[in-house]
Steps between C-alpha positions, in 0.01 A plus 500: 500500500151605498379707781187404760178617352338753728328439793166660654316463837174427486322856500170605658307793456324655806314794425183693676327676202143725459235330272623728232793309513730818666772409765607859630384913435773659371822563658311473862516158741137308451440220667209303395491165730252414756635401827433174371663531207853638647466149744510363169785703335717433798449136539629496111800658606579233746426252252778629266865526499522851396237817429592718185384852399602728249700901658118691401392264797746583710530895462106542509413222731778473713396102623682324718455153291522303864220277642267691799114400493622106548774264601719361294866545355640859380531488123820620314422825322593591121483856353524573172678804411657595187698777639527381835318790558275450841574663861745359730217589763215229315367312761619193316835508569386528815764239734338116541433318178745485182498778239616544137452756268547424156603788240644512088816519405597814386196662666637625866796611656760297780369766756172360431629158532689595828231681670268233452726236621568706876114531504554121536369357133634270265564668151486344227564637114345302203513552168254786362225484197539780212285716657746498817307351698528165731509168241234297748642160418828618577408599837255202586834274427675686736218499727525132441863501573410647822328152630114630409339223364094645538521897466141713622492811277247814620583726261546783366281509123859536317652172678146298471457625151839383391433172684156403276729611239772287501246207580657443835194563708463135657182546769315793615308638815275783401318673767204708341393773719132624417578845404552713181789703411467601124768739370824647565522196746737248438398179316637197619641361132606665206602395173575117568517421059114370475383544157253224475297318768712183402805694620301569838668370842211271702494451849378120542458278802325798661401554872258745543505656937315775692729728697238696708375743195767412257539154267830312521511348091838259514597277223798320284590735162471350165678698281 
């Protein structure tokens, strides 16, 4: 018998970024968005079943991934941690809204596993790439699995990186804040395999919004 193919929410990226196309300084919490533009961010949340970040996110930011500057329903929330290796103390395993933390096989420890589940989350091991780290289709199934059909991604570069990679990216909501960075800051993409223009992913359908001093671009990936 032939097993089910795999299945995939529908993933949107939600980012704030600098002109120069940086989304943090290094190893220190940034936040870029206009008051405007967190309105924004929020109301995205309660328009998705579940928020995902990658562990960087969670050990320098420390976010709470829950809804505040509007109303609206409280997201799930999805970490993605190879090791399993965030603080039992992150805010977002704070009590109130549905957690899981999804690690590699072969990558953590049961007393990782354990301590994780008291702090109240849902773990969840997938298989890992060569490189030991989370495979990303493996863990969007399983995201799947969970019931999240339309899945809000913030970050951080490694996750959204991997994401264009894999040509999984479906919309996006960038927020460009009207500042400059340049270097050691963070950019917001890496290597996503572009060796031609061709190869290129292209935002289409696109909205174009004010928030305050910022510029809301959203739009439908063509990959």
């Amino acid at each position: 018998m032939n097993s089910r193919p795999a299945q995939r929410p529908s993933i949107t990226i939600h980012v704030a970024q600098t002109l120069d196309g940086k989304i943090s300084l290094p190893e220190t919490r940034t936040v870029f968005s206009s008051p405007e533009g967190l309105e924004v961010a929020h109301r995205a949340r309660t328009e998705h079943d579940a928020v995902m970040v990658g562990s960087s996110t969670i050990k320098i930011d420390d976010p709470q991934l829950s809804v505040r500057y509007c109303a609206g329903s409280q997201p799930k929330r999805i970490v993605l941690a190879s090791s399993l290796d965030i603080p039992v103390t992150a805010r977002v395993l704070l009590p109130g809204t549905a957690v899981m933390v999804i690690g590699a096989t072969g990558r953590t420890s049961q007393t990782r596993v354990d301590l994780l589940r008291r702090a109240g989350a849902q773990v969840c091991l997938v298989r890992a790439t060569d490189d030991g780290l989370i495979s990303i289709s493996a863990a969007l199934e399983a995201v799947y699995d969970w019931g999240v059909r339309r899945l809000l991604v913030e970050g951080g570069a490694r996750v959204l990186t991997t994401l264009f990679r894999e040509r999984l990216v479906d919309q996006v909501a960038l927020e460009i804040v009207p500042i400059l960075l340049g270097v050691p800051a963070i950019p917001t993409l890496a290597n996503i395999g572009v060796g031609t223009l061709a190869e290129a992913p292209k935002l289409v359908d696109v909205h174009v919004t004010h928030l305050g001093s910022s510029i809301l671009v959203r739009g439908r990936v063509e990959h």
